[in-house]
Kinemage of the C-alpha trace (Angstrom):
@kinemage 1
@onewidth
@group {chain A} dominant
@subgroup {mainchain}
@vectorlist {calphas} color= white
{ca unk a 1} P 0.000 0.000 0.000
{ca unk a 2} L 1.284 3.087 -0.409
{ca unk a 3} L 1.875 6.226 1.560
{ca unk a 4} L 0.048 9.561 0.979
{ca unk a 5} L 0.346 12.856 2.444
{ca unk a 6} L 0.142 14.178 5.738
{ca unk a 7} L -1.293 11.942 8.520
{ca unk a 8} L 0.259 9.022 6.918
{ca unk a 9} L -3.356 7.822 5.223
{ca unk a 10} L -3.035 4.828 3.089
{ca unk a 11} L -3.854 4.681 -0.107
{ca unk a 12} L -3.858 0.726 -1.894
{ca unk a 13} L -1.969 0.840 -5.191
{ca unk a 14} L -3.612 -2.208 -6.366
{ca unk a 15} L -7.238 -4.003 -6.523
{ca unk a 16} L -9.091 -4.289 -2.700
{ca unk a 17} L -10.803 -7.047 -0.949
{ca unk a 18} L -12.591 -7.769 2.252
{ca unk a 19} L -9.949 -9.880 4.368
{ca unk a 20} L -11.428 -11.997 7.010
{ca unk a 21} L -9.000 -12.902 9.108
{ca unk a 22} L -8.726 -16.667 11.460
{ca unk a 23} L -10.064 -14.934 14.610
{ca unk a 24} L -13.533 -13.061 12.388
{ca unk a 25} L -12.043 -9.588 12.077
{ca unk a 26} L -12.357 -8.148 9.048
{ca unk a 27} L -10.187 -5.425 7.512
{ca unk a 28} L -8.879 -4.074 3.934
{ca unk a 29} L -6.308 -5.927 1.713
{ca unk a 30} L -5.034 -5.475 -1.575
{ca unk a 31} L -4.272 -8.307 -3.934
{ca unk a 32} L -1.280 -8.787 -5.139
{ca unk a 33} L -1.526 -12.250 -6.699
{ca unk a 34} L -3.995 -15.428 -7.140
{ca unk a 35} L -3.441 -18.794 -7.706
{ca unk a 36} L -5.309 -21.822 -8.948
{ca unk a 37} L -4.659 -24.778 -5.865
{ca unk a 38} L -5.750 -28.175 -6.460
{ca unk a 39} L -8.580 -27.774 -3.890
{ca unk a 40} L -9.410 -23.721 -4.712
{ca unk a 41} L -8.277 -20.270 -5.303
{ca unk a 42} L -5.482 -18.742 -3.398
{ca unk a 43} L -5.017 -14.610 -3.030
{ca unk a 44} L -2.047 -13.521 -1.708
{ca unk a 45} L -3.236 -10.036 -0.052
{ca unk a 46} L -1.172 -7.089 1.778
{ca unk a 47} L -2.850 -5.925 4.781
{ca unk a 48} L -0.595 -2.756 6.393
{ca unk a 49} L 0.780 -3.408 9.923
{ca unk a 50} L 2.454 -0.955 12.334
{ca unk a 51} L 5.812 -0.780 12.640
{ca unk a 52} L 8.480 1.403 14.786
{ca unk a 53} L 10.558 3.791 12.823
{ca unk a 54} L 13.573 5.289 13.956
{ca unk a 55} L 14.621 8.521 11.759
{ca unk a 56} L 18.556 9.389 11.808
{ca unk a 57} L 18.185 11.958 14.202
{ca unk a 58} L 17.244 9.358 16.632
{ca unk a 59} L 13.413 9.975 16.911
{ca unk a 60} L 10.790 7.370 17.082
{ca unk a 61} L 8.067 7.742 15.108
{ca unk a 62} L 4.816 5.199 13.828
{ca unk a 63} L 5.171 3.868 10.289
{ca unk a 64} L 3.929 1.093 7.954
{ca unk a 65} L 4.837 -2.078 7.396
{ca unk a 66} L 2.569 -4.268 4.780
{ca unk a 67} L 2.483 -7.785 5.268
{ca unk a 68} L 2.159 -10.082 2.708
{ca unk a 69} L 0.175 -13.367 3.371
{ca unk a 70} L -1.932 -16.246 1.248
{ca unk a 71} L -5.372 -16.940 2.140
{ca unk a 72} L -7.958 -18.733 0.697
{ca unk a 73} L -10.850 -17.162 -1.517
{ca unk a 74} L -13.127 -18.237 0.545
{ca unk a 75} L -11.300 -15.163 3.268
{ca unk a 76} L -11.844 -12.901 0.639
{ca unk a 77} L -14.391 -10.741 -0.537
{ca unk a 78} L -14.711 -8.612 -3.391
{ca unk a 79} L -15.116 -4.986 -3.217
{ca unk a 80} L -17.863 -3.302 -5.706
{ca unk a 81} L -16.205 -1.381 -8.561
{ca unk a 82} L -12.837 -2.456 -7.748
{ca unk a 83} L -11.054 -4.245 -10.576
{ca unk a 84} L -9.535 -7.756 -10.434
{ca unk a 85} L -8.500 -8.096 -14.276
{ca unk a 86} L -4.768 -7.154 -13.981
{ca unk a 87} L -3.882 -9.402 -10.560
{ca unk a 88} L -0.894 -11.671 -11.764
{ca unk a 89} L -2.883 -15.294 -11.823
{ca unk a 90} L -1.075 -18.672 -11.365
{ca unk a 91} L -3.107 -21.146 -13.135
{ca unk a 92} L -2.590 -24.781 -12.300
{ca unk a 93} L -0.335 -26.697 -14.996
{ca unk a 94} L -1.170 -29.377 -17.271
{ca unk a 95} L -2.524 -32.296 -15.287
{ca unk a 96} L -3.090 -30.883 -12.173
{ca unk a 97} L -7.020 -29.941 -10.977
């Protein structure tokens, strides 16, 4: 995800889903890839985490750190009017199902 102005708002630079994650929540992801698995569709999705920066002069400040995970389609749900078409897909190769 990328990083926009002040306030350090995020802005995805790719297609959004809704994530559910193991434990129910749900938040934002974008996809950043999808692949064909013998039982079902894969996404690998970015969700943005915190993370502690430290600047050179030595201050401490809050930044982002997007982690990158795989989680099955059924974890994932479309957003309206987002668009899917250009996500890098892994289809499964000859004689696989």
């Amino acid at each position: 995800m990328g990083v926009v102005g002040g306030g350090g708002a995020l802005r995805p630079d790719g297609p959004v889903v809704w994530l559910t994650l193991p434990d129910g929540q749900v938040v934002s992801a974008v996809v950043r890839a999808r692949r064909r698995e013998p039982g079902g569709w894969w996404y690998a999705v970015e969700v943005p985490l915190w993370a502690r920066v430290e600047l050179a002069d030595g201050r401490v400040v809050a930044g982002v750190d997007p982690a990158v995970c795989w989680a099955p389609a059924t974890a994932c749900e479309p957003v309206e009017g987002e668009d899917y078409s250009a996500v890098p897909t892994e289809r499964p190769r000859r004689g696989q199902r």
